[in-house]
C-alpha positions as CSV (number, residue, x, y, z in Angstrom):
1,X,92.6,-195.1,-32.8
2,X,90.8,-191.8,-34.1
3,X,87.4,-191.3,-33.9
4,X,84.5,-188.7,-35.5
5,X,83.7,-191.0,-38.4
6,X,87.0,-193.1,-38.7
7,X,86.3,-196.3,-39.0
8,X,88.8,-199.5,-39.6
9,X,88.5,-201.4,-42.8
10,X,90.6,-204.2,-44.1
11,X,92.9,-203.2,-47.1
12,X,91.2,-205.4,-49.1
13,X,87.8,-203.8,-48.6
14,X,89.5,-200.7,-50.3
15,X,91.7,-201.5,-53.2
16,X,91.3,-203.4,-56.0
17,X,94.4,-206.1,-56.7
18,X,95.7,-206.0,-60.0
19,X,96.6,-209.4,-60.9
20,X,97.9,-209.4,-65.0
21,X,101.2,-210.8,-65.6
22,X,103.2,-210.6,-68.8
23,X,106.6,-211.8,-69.9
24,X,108.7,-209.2,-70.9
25,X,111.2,-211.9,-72.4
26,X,108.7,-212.3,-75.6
27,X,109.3,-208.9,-76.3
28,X,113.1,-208.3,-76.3
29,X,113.2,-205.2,-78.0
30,X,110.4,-203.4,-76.4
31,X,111.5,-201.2,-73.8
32,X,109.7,-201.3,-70.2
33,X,109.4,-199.6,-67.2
34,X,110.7,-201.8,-64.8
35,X,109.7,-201.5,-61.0
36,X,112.3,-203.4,-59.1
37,X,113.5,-203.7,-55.6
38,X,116.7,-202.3,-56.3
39,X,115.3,-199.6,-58.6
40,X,113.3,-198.6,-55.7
41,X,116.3,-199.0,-53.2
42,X,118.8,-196.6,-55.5
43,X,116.4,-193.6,-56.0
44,X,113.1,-194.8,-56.8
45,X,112.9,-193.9,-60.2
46,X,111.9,-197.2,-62.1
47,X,115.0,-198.6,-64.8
48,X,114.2,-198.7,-68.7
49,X,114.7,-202.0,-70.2
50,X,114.4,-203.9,-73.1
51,X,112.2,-207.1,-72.6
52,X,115.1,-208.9,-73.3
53,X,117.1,-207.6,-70.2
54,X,114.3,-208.4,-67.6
55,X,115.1,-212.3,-66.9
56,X,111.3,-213.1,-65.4
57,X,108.0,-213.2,-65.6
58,X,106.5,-209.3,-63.8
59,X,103.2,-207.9,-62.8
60,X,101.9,-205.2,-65.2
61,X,101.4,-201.8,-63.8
62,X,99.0,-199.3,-64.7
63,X,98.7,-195.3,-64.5
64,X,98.0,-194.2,-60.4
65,X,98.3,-197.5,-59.1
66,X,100.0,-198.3,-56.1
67,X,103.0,-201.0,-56.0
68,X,103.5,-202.0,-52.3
69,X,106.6,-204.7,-51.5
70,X,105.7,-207.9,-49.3
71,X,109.5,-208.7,-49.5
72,X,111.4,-207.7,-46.2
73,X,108.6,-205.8,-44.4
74,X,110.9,-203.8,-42.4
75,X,111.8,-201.8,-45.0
76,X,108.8,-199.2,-46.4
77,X,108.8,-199.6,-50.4
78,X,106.2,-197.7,-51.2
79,X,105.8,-196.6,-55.3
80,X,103.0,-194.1,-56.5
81,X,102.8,-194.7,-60.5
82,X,101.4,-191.4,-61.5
83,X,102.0,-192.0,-65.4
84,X,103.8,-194.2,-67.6
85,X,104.6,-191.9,-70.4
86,X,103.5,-194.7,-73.4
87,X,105.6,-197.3,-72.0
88,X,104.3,-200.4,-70.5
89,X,105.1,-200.8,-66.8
90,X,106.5,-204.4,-65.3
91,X,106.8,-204.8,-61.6
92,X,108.9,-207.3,-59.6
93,X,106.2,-210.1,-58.0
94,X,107.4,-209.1,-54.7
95,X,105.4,-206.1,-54.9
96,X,101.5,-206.1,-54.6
97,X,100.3,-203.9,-57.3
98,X,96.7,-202.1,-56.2
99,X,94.7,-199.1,-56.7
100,X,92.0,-197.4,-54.5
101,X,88.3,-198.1,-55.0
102,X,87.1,-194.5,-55.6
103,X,84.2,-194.7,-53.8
104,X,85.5,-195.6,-50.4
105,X,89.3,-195.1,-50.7
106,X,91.7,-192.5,-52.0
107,X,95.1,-193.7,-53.6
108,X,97.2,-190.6,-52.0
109,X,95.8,-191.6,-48.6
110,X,97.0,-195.3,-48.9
111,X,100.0,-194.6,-50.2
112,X,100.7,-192.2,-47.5
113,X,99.1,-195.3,-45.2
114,X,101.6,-197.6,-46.6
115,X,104.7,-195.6,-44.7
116,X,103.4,-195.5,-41.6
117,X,105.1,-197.1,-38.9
118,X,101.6,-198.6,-37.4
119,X,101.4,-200.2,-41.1
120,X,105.1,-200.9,-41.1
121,X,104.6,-203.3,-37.7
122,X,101.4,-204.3,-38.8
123,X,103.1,-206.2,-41.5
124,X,106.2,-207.1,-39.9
125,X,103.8,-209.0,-37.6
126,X,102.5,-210.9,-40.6
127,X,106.0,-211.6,-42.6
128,X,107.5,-215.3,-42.2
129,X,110.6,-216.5,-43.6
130,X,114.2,-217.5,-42.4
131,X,116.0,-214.2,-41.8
132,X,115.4,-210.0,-41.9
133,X,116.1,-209.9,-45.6
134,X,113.9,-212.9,-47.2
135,X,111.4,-212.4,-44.9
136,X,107.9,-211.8,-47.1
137,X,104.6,-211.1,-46.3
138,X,101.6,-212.8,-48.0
139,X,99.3,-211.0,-50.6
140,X,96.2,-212.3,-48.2
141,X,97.7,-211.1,-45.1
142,X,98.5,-207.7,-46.0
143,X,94.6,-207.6,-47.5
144,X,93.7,-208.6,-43.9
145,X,95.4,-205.7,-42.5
146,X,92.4,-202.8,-40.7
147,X,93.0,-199.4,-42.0
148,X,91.4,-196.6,-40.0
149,X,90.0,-193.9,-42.7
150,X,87.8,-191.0,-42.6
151,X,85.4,-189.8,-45.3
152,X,86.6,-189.8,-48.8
153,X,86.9,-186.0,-48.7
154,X,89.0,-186.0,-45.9
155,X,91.1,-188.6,-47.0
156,X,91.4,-186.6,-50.5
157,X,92.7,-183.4,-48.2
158,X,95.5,-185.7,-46.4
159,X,96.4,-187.0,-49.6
160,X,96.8,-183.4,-51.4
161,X,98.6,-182.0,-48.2
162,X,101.0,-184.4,-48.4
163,X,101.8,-184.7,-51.4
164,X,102.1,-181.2,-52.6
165,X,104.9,-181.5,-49.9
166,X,106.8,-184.3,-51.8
167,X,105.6,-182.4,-54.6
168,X,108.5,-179.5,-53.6
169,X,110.5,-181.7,-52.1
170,X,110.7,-183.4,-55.9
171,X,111.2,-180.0,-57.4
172,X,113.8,-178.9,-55.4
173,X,115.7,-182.3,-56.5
174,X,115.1,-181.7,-60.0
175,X,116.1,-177.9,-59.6
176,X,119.7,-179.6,-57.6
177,X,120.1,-181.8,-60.5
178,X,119.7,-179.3,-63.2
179,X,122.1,-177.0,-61.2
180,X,125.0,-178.8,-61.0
181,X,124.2,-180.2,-64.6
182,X,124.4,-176.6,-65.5
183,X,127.8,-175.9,-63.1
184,X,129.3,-179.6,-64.5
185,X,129.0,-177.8,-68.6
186,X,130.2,-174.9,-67.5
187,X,133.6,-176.1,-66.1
188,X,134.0,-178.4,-68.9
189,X,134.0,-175.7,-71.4
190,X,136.2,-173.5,-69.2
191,X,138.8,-175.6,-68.1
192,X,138.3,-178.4,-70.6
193,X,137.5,-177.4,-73.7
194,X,139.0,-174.1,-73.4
195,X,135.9,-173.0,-75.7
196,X,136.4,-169.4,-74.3
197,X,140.1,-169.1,-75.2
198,X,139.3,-170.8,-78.7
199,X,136.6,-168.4,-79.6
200,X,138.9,-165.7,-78.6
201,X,141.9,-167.2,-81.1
202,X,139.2,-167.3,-83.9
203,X,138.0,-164.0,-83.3
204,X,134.5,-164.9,-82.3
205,X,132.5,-163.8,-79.2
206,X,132.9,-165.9,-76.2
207,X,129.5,-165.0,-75.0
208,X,130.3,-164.2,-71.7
209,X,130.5,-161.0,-69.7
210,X,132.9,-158.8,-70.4
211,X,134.6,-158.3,-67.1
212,X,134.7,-162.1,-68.0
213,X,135.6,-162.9,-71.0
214,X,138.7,-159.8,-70.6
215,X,140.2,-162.4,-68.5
216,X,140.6,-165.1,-70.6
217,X,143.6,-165.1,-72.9
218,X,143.4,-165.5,-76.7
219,X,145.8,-168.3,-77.4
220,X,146.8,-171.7,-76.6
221,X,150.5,-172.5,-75.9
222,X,151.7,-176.7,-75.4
223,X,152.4,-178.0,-71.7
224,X,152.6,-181.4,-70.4
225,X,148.8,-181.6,-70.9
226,X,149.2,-180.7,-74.4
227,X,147.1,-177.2,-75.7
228,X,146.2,-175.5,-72.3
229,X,145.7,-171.6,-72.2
230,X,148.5,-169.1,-72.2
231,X,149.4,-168.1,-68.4
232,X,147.5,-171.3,-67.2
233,X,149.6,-173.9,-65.0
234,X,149.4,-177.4,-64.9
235,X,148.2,-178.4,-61.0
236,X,147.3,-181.6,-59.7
237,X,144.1,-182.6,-57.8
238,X,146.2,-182.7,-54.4
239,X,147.8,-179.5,-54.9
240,X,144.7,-177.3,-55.2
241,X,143.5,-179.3,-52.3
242,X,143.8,-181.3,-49.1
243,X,142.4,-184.8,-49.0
244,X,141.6,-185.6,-45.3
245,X,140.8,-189.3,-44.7
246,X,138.2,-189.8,-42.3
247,X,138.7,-192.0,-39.2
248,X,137.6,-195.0,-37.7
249,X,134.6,-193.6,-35.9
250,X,134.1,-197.3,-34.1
251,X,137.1,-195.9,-31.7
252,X,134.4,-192.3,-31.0
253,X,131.6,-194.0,-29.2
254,X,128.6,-192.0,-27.4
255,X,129.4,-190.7,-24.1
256,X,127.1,-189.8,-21.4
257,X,126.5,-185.9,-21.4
258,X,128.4,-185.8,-25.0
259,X,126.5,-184.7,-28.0
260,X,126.6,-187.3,-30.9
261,X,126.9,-186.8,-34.2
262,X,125.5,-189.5,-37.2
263,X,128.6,-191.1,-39.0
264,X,129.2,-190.8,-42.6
265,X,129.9,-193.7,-44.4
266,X,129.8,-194.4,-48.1
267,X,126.3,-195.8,-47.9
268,X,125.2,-192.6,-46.5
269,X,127.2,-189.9,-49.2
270,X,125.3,-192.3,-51.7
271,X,121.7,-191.8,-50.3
272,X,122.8,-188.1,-49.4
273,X,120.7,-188.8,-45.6
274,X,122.2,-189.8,-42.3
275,X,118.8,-191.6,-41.7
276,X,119.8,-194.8,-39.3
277,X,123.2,-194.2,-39.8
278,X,125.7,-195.2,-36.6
279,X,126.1,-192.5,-34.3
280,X,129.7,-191.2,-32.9
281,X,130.8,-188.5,-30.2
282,X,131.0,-185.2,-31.2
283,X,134.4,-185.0,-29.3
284,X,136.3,-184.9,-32.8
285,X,138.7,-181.8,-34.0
286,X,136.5,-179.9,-36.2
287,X,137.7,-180.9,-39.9
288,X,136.5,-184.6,-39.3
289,X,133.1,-182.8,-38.4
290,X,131.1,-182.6,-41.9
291,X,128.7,-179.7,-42.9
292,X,126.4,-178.9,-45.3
293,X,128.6,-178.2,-48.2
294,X,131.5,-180.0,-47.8
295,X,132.8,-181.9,-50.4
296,X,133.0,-185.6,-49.6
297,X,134.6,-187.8,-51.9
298,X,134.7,-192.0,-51.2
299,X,137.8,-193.4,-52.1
300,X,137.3,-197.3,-52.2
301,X,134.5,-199.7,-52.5
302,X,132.0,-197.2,-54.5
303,X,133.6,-194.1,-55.7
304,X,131.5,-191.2,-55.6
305,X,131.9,-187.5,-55.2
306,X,128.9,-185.3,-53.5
307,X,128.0,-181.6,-52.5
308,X,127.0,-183.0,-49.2
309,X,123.8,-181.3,-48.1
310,X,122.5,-184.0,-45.4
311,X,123.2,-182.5,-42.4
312,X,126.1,-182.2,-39.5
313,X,128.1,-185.7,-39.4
314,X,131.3,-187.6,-38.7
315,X,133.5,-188.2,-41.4
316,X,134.6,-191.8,-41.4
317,X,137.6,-193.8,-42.8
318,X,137.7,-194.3,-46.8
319,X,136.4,-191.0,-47.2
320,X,137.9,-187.7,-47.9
321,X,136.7,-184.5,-46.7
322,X,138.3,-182.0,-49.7
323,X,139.5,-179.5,-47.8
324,X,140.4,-176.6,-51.0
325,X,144.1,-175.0,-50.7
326,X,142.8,-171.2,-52.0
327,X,141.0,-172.6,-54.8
328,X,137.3,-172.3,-55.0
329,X,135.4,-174.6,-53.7
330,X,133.5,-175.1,-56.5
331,X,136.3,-175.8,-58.8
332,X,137.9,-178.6,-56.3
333,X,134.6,-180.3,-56.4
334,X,134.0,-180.2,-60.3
335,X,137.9,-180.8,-60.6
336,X,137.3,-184.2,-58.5
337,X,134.3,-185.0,-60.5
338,X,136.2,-184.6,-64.1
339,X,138.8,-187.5,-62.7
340,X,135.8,-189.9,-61.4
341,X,135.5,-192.1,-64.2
342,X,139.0,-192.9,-64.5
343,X,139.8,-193.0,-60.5
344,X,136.8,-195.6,-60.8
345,X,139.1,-197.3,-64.0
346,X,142.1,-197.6,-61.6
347,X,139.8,-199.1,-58.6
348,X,138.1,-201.6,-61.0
349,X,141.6,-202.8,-62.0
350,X,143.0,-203.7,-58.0
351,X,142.5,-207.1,-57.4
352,X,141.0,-207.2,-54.6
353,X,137.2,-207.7,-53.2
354,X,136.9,-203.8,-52.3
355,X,138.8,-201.8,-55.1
356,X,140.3,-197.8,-54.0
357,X,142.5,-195.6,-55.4
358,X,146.0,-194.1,-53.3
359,X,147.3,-190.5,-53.2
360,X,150.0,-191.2,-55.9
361,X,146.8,-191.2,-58.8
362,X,145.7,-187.8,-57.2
363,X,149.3,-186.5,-58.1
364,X,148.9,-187.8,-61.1
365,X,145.5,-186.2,-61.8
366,X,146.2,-183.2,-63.7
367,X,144.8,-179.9,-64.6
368,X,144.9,-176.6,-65.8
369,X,144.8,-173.7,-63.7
370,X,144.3,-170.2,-64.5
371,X,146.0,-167.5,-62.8
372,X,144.0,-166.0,-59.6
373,X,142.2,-163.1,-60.6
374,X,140.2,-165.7,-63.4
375,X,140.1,-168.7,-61.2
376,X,137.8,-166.1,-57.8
377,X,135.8,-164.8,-61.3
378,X,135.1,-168.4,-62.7
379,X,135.0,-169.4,-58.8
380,X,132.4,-166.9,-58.0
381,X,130.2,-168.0,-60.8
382,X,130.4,-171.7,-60.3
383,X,130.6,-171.2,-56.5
384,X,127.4,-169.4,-56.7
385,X,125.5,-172.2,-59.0
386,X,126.7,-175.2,-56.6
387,X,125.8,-173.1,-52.9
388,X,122.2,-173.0,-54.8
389,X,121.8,-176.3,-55.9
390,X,123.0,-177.6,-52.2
391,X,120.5,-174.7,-50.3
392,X,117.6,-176.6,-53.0
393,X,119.0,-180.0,-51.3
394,X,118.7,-178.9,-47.9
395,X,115.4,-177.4,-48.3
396,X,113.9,-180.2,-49.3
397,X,115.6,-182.1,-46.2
398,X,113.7,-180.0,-44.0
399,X,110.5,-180.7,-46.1
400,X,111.0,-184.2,-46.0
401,X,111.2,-183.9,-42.0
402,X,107.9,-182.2,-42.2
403,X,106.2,-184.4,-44.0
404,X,107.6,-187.3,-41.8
405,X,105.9,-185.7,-38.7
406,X,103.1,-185.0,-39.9
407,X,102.3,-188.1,-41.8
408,X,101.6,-190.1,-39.3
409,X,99.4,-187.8,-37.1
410,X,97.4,-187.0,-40.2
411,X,96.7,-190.5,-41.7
412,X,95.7,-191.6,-37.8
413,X,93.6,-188.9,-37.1
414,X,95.0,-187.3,-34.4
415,X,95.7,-184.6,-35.8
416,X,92.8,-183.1,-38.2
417,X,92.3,-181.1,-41.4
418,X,90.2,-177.9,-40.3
419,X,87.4,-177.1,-43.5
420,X,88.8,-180.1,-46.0
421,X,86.9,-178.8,-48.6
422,X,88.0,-175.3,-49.0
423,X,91.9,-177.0,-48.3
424,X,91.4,-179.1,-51.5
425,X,90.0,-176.5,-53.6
426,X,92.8,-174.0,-52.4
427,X,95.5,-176.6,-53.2
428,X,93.9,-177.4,-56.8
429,X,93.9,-173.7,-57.9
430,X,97.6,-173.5,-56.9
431,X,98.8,-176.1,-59.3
């Protein structure tokens, strides 16, 4: 418990509960912001709806309020509203939607609160129900919960520190995004569209470099893919790569005195973090050993491809490491991504409870190749864009370890904000 004007305060001394309820269903074709546990759980960014997709009656939500869930304790959903950009926000009624009293609590201290693991238990303690996942807690009993706060100026500092970390942490996953965004539209007008070669047929400027554009030919000729460029071959997916399944890392257990490694399902490669994953021995040959930067590419159950940027890890069964045969890494992963949709078509179509696709359909996934001197310059480009857009990722990893050790020494005290004052105005000039 900290000390030198802390002082412990029950949650419902310091936020205000917002009650109002509205029923999105009378207005079908308005469309909402719609806080839900499994918005929450697949990215945090709330879903837009029409009234007439959200099936219940939901909690309104305001600008800078907090939304807190009582359902399943264990788990820390924890939701900062900053703005709702002229929609109306709805929240699912498992969540308790709140927002600081200014003059004794700051809402970018509670939130950061709200993820401790002393809150965390604090509510588990308070949950009832049958099992782990429909467990709940009661909106009294987490107002009866004591938070230990300092002065409202310090609290404002812990706050701002904070979250001008998940601040870059956001920026670097926007910067990701808008990277690979960037590589995807550039691969699809070279090796898709052919929109260099086409410009050159008509005579127009292909906009690129000349060193470049020099490379690409000036016609289209027919192949089994129909148009492709002249000189360009048609290669499939397994030919300008090797697809190594992972194993079953169930039969690599920790051993005593043997480092261990966090394995790599498909429930990881979706949140991008090994965070609670299993763990394995690190006594595997090295290709089942996964890196940042590795291509990683489930094959059943959820199809997904990723730039994996979530640290060292053991690559299990129904994924594939793509290893790339002398093409550019780059160009295997965008290649894989350009087939997605359909391998997703032919997984959807199996009839069974966990759909996949087999090494025959990435035979048959076709494309065109140019010769090598284009394919390192095109490589070099794209290669270039992707290593940036994965360093962005795992920068922000190592933020988000930051900010998870410091959080809960700051918001207990123990460790303290030296001149809070000049820290806030510093940090409010800066952005």
């Amino acid at each position: 418990m900290a000390d030198d004007g802390w002082t412990n305060t029950p949650l419902g001394e310091l936020v205000d509960v917002l009650r109002d309820v509205v029923d999105p269903r009378r207005y079908p074709q308005e469309r909402f912001l719609h806080f839900s546990i499994p918005a929450f759980d697949e990215g945090r960014r709330p879903y837009v709806q029409l009234g007439a997709e959200i099936g219940s009656q939901k909690l309104l939500v305001v600008d800078d309020c907090l939304l807190l869930s009582r359902l399943n304790p264990r788990i820390s959903r924890v939701w900062h509203v900053a703005a709702l950009n002229g929609l109306r926000g709805v929240a699912s009624t498992e969540f308790l939607v709140c927002r600081a009293r200014r003059q004794s609590a700051d809402n970018q201290f509670l939130r950061y609160v709200f993820q401790t693991p002393a809150f965390v238990e604090a509510l588990k303690g308070q949950a009832s129900g049958t099992s782990g996942s429909h467990q709940r807690v009661r909106r009294e009993d987490v107002l009866s919960v004591l938070v230990s706060t300092p002065s409202l100026l310090e609290q404002r500092a812990i706050g701002a520190v904070l979250s001008a970390i998940d601040d870059k942490i956001e920026l670097n996953r926007r910067m990701a995004q808008t990277l690979e965004e960037m590589a995807r539209a550039l691969f699809k007008s070279w090796f898709i569209d052919f929109d260099p070669v086409r410009a050159k047929a008509e005579g127009r400027d292909p906009g690129l470099p000349k060193h470049l554009a020099d490379l690409f030919p000036d016609r289209l000729v027919d192949s089994e893919l129909g148009e492709i460029p002249e000189g360009w071959s048609c290669q499939s997916l397994d030919d300008v790569a090797r697809f190594l399944n992972g194993l079953a890392m169930q039969k690599f257990p920790p051993e005593v005195g043997v480092p261990t490694l966090p394995v790599i399902k498909i429930a990881q490669l979706r949140s991008g973090s090994t965070l609670g994953a299993d763990l394995a021995s690190s006594a595997l040959k090295p290709d089942y050993i996964v890196k940042d930067g590795d291509i990683l590419f489930s094959w059943s159950g959820t199809l997904e491809c990723v730039y994996w940027s979530g640290g060292p890890g053991a690559l299990n069964q129904h994924l594939f490491k793509v290893i790339p045969n002398g093409t550019p890494h780059s160009i295997c992963y965008l290649a894989v991504h350009e087939y997605l949709e359909y391998f997703r078509g032919i997984a959807a179509g199996k009839a069974t409870t966990m759909g996949h696709i087999q090494r025959r359909d990435l035979n048959a996934a076709k494309l065109a190749i140019p010769p090598s001197d284009l394919l390192l310059a095109i490589g070099d480009v794209l290669d270039a864009i992707l290593e940036r857009s994965c360093s962005c990722q795992v920068e922000a990893r190592s933020l988000a370890r930051l900010r998870d050790s410091l959080l809960p020494q700051l918001v207990s005290g123990e460790v303290r904000l030296p001149d809070p004052e000049g820290l806030l105005a510093r940090l409010e000039a800066a952005a």
